[in-house]
Each structure stands twice: as structure tokens, then as C-alpha cells.
N, C-alpha and C positions, 0 to 999 in steps of 0.2 A: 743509345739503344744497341747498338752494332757492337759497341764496346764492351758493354754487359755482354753481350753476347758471348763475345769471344773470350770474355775470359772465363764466363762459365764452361765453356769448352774445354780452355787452359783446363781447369781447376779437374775437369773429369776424366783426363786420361791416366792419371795415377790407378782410378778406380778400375778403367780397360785392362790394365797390366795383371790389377791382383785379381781381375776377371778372368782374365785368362788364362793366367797361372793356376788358382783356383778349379776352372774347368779342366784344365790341363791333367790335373791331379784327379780328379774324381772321374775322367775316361779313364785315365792307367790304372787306375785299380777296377775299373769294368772290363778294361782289355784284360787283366789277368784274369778274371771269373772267366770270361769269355773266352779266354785261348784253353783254360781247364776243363770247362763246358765241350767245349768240342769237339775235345780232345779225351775225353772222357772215356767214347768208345773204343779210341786205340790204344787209352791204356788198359784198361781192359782187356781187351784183346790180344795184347800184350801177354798179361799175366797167364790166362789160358792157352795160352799158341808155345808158354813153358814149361807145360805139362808134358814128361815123360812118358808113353807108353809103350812095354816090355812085352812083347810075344815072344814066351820062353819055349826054347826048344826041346825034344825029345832026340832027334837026329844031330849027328854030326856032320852028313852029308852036303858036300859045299854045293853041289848041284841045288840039288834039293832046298836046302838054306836059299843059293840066288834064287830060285822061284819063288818062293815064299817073298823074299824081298823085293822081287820086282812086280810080283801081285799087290801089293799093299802100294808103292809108289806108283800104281796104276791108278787107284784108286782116287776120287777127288776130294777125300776128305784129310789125305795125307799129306806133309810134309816133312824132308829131311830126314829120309829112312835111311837105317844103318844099320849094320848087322854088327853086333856087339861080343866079342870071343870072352871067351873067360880073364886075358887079363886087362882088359878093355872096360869091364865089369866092375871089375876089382877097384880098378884108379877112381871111375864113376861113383861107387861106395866110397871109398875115404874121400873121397872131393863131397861130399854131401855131408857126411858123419865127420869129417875132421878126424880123421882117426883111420891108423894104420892097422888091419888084425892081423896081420900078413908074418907079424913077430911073435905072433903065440899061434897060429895054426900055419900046419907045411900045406894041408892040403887046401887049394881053393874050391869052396861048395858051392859057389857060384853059376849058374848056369851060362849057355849061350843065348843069346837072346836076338831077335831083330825088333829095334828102337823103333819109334817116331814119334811125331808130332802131331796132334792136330788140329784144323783149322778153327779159330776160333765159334767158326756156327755150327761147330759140329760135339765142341767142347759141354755136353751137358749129359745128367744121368743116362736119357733115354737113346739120344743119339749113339753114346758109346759103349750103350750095352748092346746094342744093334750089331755095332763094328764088332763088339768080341764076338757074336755067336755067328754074323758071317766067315771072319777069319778061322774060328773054331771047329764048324761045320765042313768049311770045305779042307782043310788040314788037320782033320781030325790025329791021325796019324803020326805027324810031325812036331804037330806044337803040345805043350804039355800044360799052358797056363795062359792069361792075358793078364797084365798087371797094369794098374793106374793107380791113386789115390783119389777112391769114389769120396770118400769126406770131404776131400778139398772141391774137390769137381764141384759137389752138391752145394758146400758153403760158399766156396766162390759165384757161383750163380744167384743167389739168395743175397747174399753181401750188394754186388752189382749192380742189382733191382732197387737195393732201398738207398744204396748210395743214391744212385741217379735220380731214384725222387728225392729226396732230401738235398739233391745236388739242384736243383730242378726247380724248387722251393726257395732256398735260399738264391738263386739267379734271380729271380721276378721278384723277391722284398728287395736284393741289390739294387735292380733296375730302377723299381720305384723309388727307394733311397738315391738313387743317381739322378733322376728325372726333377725329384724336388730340390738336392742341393745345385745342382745349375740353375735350375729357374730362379732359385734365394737369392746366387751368386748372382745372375744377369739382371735382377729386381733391382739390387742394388748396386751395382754399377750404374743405372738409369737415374737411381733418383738425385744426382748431383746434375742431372738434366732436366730436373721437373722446371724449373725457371725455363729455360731455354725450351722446348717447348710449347710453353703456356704463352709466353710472350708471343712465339712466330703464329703461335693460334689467334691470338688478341691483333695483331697487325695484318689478319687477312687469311696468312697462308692456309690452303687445304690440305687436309688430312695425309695425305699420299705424299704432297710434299713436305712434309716435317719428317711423315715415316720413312722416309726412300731414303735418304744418306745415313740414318740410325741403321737400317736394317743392313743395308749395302756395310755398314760398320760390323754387326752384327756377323754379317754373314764371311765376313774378313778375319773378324776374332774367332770362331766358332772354328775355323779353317786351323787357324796357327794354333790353337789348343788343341785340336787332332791331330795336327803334326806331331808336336811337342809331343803327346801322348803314345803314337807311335812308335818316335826315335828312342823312347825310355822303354818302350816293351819290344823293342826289336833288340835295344841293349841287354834287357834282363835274359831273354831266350836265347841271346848268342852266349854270354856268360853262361846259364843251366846250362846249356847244349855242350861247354866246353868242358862244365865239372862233372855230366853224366851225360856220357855219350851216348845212353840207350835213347834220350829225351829224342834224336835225330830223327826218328822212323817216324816219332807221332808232327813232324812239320812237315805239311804239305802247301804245293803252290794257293789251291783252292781254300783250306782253311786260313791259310794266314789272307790271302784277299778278301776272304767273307769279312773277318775278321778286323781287317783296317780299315776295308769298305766301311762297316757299321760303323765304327768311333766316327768315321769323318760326316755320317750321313749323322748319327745318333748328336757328335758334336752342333754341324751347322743348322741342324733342326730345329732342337731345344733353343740355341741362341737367336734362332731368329724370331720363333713363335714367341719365347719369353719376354725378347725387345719388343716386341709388334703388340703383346699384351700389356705391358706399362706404356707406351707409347698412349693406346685407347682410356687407359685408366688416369694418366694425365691430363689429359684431353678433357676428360668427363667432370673433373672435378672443380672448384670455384679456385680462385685467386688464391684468396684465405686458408681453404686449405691444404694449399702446399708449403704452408710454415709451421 
């Protein structure tokens, strides 16, 4: 009896590995939705916070000009203010347009401007029509225009919104699709134990203990496939990170721990409640059949 036993055991650890391996695989592709998910807002915020905006001058006065720019970097909706001269302008234009016009006109019609940025909560129609007509109001005199690209503003906000439910959406059919293919995986890993079970039920043992070293198993496998899953999503964002360096800003201490925290809780969870659920359905069923 002891002997069947043990080799039923034998015979089930091939099954442990492609369980593992298995789960291994269907967390790294959760950690990738999941670090995207997260991450979501700061790309985002990202894209808005590169939005240009141009308070064109009417005055040449450099005095005058620093006031103007250090009122605007006073503000809390600013960042990265700069006062922009005409050939400042100029490079700005052909780094955007790819194109020099500098070879067919002598004169530059470019104005002076002071630049900035702003923060991304502040980046929407209603917000930034605010900012022009504060800065307008009180320079009336000085400034002669406020320039941004309202279309993009407005589409990027609208785009944003449906990404992120659509993003949002597809995260929770993921999850589910993740929840059921480890439970399949860990199902069948166990059933090369339905003998080995049934037997230690049939010679007495209770429940708890048949369950205790599967689940203590369980809870071992479920551990090393979040690892595993980890190491391969810590590899793949050190790689992005390497080939787009912007990727750097959206990693933070707190997200990436939410983030491997879950694998490992979402890993040893699923594999324990799944053991623990074949474990009762073996139990429950006649000799007969488990053939």
C-alpha cells in the first residue's frame, strides 16, 4: 500500500512542474496587463504634461517679460516656464515641422513668447480656458495671444476616458480568463493524486490530514510560479526601460510592490483554494469513480 503510494507520488511531480510552469506563464501575462493598468494614469499624464503652451508677447521689455514669467511659475498649475526669443522659436518650429523656412524668408515672423507646461489635472478644455483669461486679464497690455492645441486637449481627454474603460474591461475578462486557466492547470495536476487520496481516506486518515501536505504543496508551487513570473516581468521592464527611456518616470517603488504583491497573493491563492477544491471532490466521490 505504502508503495502504491509512493510511486503515485513519483508518477505526480512531472505534473507539479508543467503546473508551475503553466501558472507561471498566465501570472506574467496578468503582470503585464497589470503593470499597463497602473500605469495607465501616468501615461497619460504623461502625454498631457507635453503639451506646449505659448503666451505670445506684444512687449520686448525683458523686465516686463521676467514678470510675466515669474507670475505664471508662481502659479500651481505650471511647470517648466521659459521665455522663448525669436530664435528659440524658430528651432522649436522646425524641430516639430521638420523643415527649415529660414532658406526662403530673411525675416523671422515669429513672435516672443513665454512657454509652459501644464500639470496634467489641469490639462482639459475648461481648466485651460480659465488659465488663458486669468493670464490675459491681468496682462492685458503685454501679452497679445495664448496658444495651445484645443483639439488635441479636447481629444486627448475623450480618447483617455474610453481607453481606460475599455482598458478596464478587458483587465476583469483577463482576470477571469486567468482565475479559470490556473484553477484547470492546478485541477489537473491533482488528478494523478485522485488514487493517493482515496486510498489515505479508505485507511482512516481525516480530511485535514490528507489536505495539509497537498496544500503546504500547493502553497510552495503557487510561491515559485510568482516568482518565476516576477523575474520575467522584472526582465521585460528593465529591457522596455532600456529601449525607451521615457518608460522610467511611469515606475515607481509603490506600483511595482502592489503589483508583485498581487502575482504572489493572486498566485498562492488560486493554487491553494484550487488544491483544497479537488482535494473535497476526491474525497466525495466512490472508488469506481476515479477510473
Amino acid at each position: 500500500m505504502a508503495a502504491n503510494g509512493s510511486e503515485s507520488l513519483k508518477r505526480s511531480k512531472p505534473n507539479y512542474i508543467y503546473s508551475i510552469v503553466g501558472v507561471a506563464i498566465v501570472l506574467f501575462i496578468m503582470g503585464i496587463m497589470g503593470w499597463l493598468f497602473l500605469n495607465l494614469q501616468s501615461i497619460g499624464d504623461n502625454f498631457k504634461e507635453d503639451i506646449r503652451i505659448s503666451v505670445y508677447l506684444r512687449t520686448s521689455d525683458k523686465n516686463t517679460i521676467g514678470s510675466i514669467q515669474q507670475y505664471i511659475a508662481a502659479q500651481s498649475y505650471a511647470k517648466n516656464v521659459e521665455y522663448v526669443d525669436k530664435e528659440k522659436a524658430k528651432a522649436i518650429w522646425n524641430k516639430e515641422n521638420n523643415e527649415d523656412w529660414g532658406k526662403i524668408l530673411d525675416v523671422n515672423p515669429l513672435p516672443e513668447s513665454v512657454d509652459f507646461f501644464a500639470k496634467a489635472n489641469y490639462v482639459n478644455t475648461d481648466s485651460l480656458t480659465k488659465i488663458s483669461e486669468l493670464i490675459g486679464s491681468k496682462f492685458s497690455k503685454e501679452v497679445a495671444d495664448i496658444s495651445y492645441p484645443k483639439s488635441l486637449v479636447s481629444s486627448l481627454n475623450e480618447r483617455a476616458t474610453k481607453i481606460g474603460l475599455v482598458f478596464l474591461v478587458m483587465s476583469i475578462v483577463l482576470c477571469v480568463i486567468v482565475i479559470i486557466s490556473i484553477d484547470n492547470t492546478i485541477r489537473l495536476a491533482m488528478f494523478s493524486n485522485r488514487f493517493l487520496i482515496k486510498t489515505m481516506q479508505m485507511v482512516g486518515a481525516t480530511r485535514n490530514f490528507i489536505s495539509k501536505p497537498l496544500l503546504v504543496r500547493a502553497l510552495i508551487n503557487g510561491l515559485i510560479s510568482a516568482l518565476i513570473a516576477i523575474i520575467l516581468l522584472f526582465g521585460l521592464t528593465q529591457w522596455a526601460t532600456a529601449q525607451f527611456p521615457q518608460i522610467q518616470t511611469l515606475q515607481g517603488v509603490k506600483t511595482t510592490a502592489l503589483l508583485f504583491g498581487g502575482l504572489i497573493v493572486l498566485g498562492v491563492s488560486i493554487s491553494v483554494l484550487s488544491t483544497y477544491r479537488s482535494v473535497l471532490k476526491y474525497l466525495k466521490m466512490k472508488l469506481d469513480e476515479l477510473y
